[in-house]
C-alpha positions in Angstrom: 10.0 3.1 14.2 8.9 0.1 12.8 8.5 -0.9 9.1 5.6 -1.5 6.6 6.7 -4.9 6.7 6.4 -5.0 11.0 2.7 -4.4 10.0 2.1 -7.5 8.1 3.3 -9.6 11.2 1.3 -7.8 14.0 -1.9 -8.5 15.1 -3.1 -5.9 13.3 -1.6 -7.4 10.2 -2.7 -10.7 10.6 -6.3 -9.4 10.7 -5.8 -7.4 7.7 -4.8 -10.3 6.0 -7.3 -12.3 6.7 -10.2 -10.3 5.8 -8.4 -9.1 2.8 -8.4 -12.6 2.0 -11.9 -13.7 2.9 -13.4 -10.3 1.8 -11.6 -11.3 -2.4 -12.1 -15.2 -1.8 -8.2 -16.3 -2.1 -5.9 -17.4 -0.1 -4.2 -16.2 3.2 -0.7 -17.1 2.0 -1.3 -15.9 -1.1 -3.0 -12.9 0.2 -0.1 -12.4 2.2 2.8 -12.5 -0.2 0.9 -10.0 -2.6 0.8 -7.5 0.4 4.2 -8.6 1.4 5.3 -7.5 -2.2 2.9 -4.7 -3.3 3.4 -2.2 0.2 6.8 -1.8 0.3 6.3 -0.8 -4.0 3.0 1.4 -3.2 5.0 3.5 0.1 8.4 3.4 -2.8 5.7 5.4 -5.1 4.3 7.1 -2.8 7.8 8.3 -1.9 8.9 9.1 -5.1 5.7 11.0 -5.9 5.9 12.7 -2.3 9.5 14.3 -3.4 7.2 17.1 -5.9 6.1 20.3 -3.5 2.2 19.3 -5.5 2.8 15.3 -4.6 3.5 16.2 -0.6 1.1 18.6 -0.4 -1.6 16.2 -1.8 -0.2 12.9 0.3 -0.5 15.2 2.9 -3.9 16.5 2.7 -5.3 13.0 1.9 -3.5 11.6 5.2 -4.9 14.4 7.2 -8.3 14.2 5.7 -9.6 10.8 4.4 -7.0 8.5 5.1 -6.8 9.7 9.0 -6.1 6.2 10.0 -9.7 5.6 11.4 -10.2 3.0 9.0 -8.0 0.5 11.3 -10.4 1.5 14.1 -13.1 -0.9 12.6 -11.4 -3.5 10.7 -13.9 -5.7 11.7 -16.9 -3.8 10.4 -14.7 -3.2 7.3 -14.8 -6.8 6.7 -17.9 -8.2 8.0 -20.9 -8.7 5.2 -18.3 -7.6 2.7 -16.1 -4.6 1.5 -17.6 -1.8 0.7 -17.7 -0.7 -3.4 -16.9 3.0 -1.9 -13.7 1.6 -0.5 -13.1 -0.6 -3.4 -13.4 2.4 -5.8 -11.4 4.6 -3.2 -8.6 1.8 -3.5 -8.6 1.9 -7.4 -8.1 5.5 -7.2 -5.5 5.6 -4.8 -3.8 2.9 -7.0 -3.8 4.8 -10.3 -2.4 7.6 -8.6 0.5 6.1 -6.9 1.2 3.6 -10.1 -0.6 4.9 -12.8 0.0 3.2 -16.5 2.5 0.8 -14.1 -0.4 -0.5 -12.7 -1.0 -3.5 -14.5 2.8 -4.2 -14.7 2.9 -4.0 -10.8 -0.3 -6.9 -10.9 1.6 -9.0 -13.4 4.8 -9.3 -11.8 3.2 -9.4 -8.3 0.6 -12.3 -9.3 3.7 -14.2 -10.8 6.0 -14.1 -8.0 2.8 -14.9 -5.8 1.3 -17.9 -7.9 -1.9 -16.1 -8.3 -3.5 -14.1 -11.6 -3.2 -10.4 -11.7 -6.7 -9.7 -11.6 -6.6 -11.2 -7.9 -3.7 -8.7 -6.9 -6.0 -5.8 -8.5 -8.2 -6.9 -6.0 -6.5 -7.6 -3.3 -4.6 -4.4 -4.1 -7.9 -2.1 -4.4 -8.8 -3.4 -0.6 -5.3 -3.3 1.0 -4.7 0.4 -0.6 -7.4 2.8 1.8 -5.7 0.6 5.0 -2.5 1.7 4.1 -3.4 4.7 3.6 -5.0 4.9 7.0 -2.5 3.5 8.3 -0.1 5.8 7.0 -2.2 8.7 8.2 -2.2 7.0 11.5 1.4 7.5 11.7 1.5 10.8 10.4 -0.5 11.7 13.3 1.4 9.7 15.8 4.3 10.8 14.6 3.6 14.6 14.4 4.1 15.1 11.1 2.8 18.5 10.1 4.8 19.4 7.1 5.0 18.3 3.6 8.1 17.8 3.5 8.8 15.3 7.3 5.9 13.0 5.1 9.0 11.6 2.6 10.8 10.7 5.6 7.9 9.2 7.6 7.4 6.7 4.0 11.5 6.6 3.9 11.3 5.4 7.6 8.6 2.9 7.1 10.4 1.8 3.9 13.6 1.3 5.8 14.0 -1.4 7.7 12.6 -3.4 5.3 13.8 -7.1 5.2 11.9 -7.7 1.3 14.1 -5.3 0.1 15.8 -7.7 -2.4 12.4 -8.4 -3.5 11.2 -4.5 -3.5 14.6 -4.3 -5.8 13.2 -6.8 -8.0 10.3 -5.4 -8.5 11.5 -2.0 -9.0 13.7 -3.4 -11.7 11.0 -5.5 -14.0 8.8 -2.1 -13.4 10.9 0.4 -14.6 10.9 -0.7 -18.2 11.2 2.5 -19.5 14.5 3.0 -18.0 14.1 6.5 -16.1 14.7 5.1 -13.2 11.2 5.1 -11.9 8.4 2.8 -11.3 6.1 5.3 -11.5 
């Protein structure tokens, strides 16, 4: 199985990239090293939040509802003429819920590593968040995931494999300022 990070260098990737970029006006490097960052920290709380009977059950409804990975059918329409506010404010949602009051922190530390303001990752972020979610749920279906608890190893399997892991460590360190351990 290939890892979050795989994405971001397919095809695939590339074109999420780039209409991420065009569709919140910054740049495709820059673009690029937020999502490089921010995924592997959104699936780590998305794991973490996964490990509660409530969280899987709720990952796994949304990936078997919503977030069915049809999203990445269309990428094209997604992008063309602009985003959507519906998926922007689907994106915000998802974000609080995976980060909640670590959301800002997340954008800060992100936007410094990246050489770009925080309010660009928030963007950037509220965009990128429904595709990985689809994308998630596409794998959930490819992958025949039918229980709440296979969902923490499908994120721990995309998670592994991960070659930013120094910089997922990183992050996970200047995130976790309360100390418990957790960046969410």
């Amino acid at each position: 199985m290939s890892g979050i990070l795989d994405l971001l260098n397919s095809d695939l990737g590339k074109q999420i990239v780039s209409g991420v970029a065009g569709a919140t006006g910054n740049d495709s490097n820059k673009t690029s090293s937020v999502l490089t960052m921010a995924l592997p920290v959104l699936m780590k709380g998305m794991e973490r939040n996964a490990t509660s009977p409530d969280g899987a059950a709720g990952l796994m409804s949304a990936l078997s509802g919503k977030h069915d990975g049809s999203i990445l059918n269309n990428l094209s329409g997604l992008f063309n003429g602009g985003v959507d506010e519906a998926v922007k404010k689907d994106g915000a949602g998802i974000l609080g819920h995976i980060l909640g009051n670590k959301q800002e922190g997340v954008q800060q530390v992100i936007g410094q590593k990246a050489g770009i303001d925080a309010s660009s990752v928030a963007n950037i972020l509220k965009i990128a968040a429904p595709i990985l979610m689809g994308y998630l749920g596409k794998q959930k279906n490819e992958q025949n995931v039918n229980s709440s608890g296979d969902i923490v190893g499908l994120l721990g399997g995309l998670l592994g494999g991960n070659s930013a892991s120094s910089e997922q460590n990183f992050l996970e360190k200047v995130l976790d300022a309360d100390g418990d351990g957790s960046v969410v």
